[in-house]
C-alpha positions as CSV (number, residue, x, y, z in Angstrom):
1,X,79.1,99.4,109.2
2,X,79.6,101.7,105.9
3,X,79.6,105.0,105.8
4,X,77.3,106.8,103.3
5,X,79.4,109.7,102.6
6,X,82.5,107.6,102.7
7,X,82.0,106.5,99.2
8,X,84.0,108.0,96.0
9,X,83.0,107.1,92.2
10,X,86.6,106.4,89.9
11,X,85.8,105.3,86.3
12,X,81.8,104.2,87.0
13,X,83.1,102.2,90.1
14,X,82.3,103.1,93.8
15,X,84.7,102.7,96.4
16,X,85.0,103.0,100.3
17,X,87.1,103.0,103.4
18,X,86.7,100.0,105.9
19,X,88.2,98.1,108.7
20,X,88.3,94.6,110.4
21,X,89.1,94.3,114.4
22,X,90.2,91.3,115.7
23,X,90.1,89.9,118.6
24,X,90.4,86.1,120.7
25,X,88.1,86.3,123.5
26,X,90.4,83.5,125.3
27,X,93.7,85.0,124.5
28,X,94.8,82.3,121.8
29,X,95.4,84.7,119.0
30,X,96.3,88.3,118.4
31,X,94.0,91.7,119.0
32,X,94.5,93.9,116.1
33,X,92.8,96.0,113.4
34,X,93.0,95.8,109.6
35,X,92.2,99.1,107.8
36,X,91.2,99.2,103.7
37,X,89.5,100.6,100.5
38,X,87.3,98.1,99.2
39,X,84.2,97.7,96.1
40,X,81.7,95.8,97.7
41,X,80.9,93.1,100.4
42,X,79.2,89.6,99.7
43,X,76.6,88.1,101.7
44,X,79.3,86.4,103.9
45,X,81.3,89.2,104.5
46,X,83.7,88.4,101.9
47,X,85.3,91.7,100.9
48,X,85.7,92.7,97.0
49,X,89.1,94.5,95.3
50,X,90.3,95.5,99.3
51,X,93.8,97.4,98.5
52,X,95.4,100.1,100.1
53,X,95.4,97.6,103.5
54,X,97.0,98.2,106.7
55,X,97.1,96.3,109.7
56,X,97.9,96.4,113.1
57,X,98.7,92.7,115.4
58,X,99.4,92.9,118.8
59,X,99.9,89.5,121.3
60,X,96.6,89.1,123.2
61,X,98.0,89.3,126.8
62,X,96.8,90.6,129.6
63,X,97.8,94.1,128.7
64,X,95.1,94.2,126.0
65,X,93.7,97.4,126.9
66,X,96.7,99.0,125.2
67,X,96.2,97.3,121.8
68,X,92.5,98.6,121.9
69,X,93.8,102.1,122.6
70,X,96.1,101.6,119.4
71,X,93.4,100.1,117.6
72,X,91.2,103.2,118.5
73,X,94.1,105.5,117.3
74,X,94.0,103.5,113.8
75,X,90.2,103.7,113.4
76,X,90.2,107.3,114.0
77,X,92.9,108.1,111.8
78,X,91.2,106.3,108.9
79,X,87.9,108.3,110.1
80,X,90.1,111.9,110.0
81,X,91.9,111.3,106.6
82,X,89.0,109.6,104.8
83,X,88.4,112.9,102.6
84,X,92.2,113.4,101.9
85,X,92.6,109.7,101.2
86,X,89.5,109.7,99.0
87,X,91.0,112.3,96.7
88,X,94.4,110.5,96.4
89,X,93.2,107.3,96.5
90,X,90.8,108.6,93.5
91,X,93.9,110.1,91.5
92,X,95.7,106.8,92.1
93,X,92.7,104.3,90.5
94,X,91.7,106.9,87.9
95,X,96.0,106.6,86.6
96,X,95.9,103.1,86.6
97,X,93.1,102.6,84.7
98,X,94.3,104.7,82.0
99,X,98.0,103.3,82.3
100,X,97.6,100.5,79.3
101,X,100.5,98.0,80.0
102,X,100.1,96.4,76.6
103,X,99.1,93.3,74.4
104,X,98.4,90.2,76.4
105,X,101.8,88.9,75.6
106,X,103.4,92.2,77.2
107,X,101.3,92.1,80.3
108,X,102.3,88.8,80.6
109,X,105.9,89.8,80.8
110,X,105.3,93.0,82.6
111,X,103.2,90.5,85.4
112,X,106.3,88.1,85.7
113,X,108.6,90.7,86.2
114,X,106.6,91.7,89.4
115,X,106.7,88.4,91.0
116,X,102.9,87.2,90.0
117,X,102.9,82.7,89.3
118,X,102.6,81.7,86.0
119,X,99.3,80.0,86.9
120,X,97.4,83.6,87.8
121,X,99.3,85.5,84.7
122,X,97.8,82.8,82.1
123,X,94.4,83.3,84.1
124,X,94.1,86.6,84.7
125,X,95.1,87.3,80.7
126,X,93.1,84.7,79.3
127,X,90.0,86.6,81.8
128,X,90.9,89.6,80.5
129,X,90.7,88.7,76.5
130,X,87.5,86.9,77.1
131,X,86.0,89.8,79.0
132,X,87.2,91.9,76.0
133,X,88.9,94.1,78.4
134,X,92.0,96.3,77.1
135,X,95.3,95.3,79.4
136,X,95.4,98.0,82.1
137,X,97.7,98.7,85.3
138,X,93.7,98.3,86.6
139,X,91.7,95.7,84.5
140,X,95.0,93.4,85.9
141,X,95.5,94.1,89.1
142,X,91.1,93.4,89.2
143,X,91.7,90.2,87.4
144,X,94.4,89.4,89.7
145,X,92.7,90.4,92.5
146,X,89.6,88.4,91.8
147,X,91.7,85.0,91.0
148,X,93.6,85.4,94.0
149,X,90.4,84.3,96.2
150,X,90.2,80.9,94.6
151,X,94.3,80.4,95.7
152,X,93.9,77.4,98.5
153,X,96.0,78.0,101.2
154,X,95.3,81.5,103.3
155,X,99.3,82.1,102.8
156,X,99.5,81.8,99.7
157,X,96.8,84.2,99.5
158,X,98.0,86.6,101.3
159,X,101.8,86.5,99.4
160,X,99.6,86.9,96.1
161,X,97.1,89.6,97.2
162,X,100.4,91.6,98.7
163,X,102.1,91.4,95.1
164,X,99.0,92.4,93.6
165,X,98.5,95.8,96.3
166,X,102.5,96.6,95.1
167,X,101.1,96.5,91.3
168,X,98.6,98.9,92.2
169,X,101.0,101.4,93.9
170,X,103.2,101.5,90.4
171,X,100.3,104.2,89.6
172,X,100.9,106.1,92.6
């Protein structure tokens, strides 16, 4: 569900809070909550540019009415501070897509000194010169965050999209 007045405009883009519960209705994985600012949603539920994420696991055992009082905490929390988040998060998007990093041959350093492959610099700043986009804290971490859904294995997704969320909080 999305909430209408949830939504903040940075630069021409919208943005809003959201979260994902999880849950194994036979016990086999963990009950937990993931909370995030995101762009959009595809069709499949696929979520666009998520950053700012949070999560919450918790074994499923037979104690799970406690992780669901947790979870409810969490939820709430991100319901309560959506306004004071919206702001911040706003400043935080708005600095990074002024902060220029560069040349494509300085963003490329600037990317391997923060832990990003070799494979997703080259592709992210060859998708940036062809987009005619100027090498921003912003325009990279979108690139980045964009290439990062075609990585193969869900690990290695999730190691890539966390380096990418720490580029992002250099503008904080």
């Amino acid at each position: 569900m999305i909430d209408p007045g949830g939504w903040t405009e940075i630069g021409g883009d919208a943005f809003a809070p959201g979260f994902f519960v999880h849950n194994s209705e036979v016990g086999r994985r963990s009950v937990g909550v993931q909370t995030f600012w995101f762009q959009s949603v595809c069709g499949n539920h696929l979520i666009w540019d998520p950053i700012e994420i949070v999560g919450f696991n918790r074994r499923h055992t037979g104690n799970v009415g406690d992780s669901l009082v947790e979870i409810r905490r969490i939820i709430e929390a991100l319901a309560a501070k959506r306004d004071e988040r919206k702001d911040g998060f706003a400043k935080v998007i708005a600095k990074a897509m002024n902060e220029k990093v560069g040349d494509a041959e300085e963003a490329t350093k600037f990317l391997a000194k923060h832990g990003i492959t070799r494979t997703l610099i080259k592709r992210a700043v060859e998708q940036l010169g062809a987009e005619g986009k100027p090498f921003t804290l912003w325009t990279l971490v979108d690139a980045l965050t964009r290439l990062t859904q075609d990585v193969r294995y869900a690990g290695d997704r999730t190691e890539a999209d966390i380096k990418v969320a720490q580029l992002l909080a250099l503008a904080a």
